[in-house]
N, C-alpha and C positions, 0 to 999 in steps of 0.2 A: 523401453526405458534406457536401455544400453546408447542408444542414440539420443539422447533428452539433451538439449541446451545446457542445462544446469549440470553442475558436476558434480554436485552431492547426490542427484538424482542418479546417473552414471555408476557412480561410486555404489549406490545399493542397489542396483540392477547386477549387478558384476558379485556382489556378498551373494544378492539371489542364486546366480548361477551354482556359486561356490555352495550354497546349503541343499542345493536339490542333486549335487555330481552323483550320489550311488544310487539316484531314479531314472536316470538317462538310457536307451540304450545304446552300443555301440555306435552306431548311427547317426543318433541324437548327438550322442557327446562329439565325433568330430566333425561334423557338421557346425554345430556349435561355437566350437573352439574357433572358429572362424574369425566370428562377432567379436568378442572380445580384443582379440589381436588385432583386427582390425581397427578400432574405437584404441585401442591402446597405439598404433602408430600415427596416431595425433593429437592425440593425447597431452593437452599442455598445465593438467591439474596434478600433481603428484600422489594428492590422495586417493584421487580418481583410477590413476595409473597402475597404482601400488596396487587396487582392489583388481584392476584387470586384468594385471599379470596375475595375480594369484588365480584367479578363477581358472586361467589358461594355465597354472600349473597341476590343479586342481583335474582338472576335465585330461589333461597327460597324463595324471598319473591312473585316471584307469584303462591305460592301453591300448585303446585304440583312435589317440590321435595324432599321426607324422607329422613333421615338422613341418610338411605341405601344407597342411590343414592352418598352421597359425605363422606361412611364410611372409605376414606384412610383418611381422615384429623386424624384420630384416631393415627396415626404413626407418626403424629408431636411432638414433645418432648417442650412440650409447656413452661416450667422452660427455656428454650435455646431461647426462642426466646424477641424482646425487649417488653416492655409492651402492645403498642401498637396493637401489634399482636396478643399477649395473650388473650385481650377481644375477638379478632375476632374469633379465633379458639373456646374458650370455649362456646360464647354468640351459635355457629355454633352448637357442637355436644351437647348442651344444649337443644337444638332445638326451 
């Protein structure tokens, strides 16, 4: 669903990720964390977006995902996006 045409579709595949984070193992979650970042560096829907980076905050904060793991967010043109997004992505490859 993370991949889905539609971007409300997107957008709740990305909530999903974010309500299952303390079922993942290590493993799971930076493995994971991949998808979302990825789907979020082209990402042209903002509430789509918003939900992506959150899951990809979500899935960091339990530890074991490096910045490696969600290096496409680097392709986000962060000047282009509204404020709100901006903290997400920098606070993100800031690490």
């Amino acid at each position: 669903m993370i991949l889905a045409v539609d971007a409300p579709a997107r957008e709740r595949a990305a909530d999903e990720v974010t309500d299952h984070v303390g079922a993942y193992t290590p493993a799971q979650a930076s493995a994971l964390a991949t998808l979302p970042a990825a789907t979020a560096a082209s990402e042209r829907d903002d509430s789509a977006l918003e939900a992506e980076l959150h899951a990809v905050i979500e899935l960091t904060s339990t530890g074991h995902v490096d910045v490696d793991h969600i290096s496409p967010l680097r392709e986000i043109v962060v000047g282009g996006l509204p404020p709100r997004l901006r903290d997400y992505v920098s606070d993100l490859l800031e690490g």
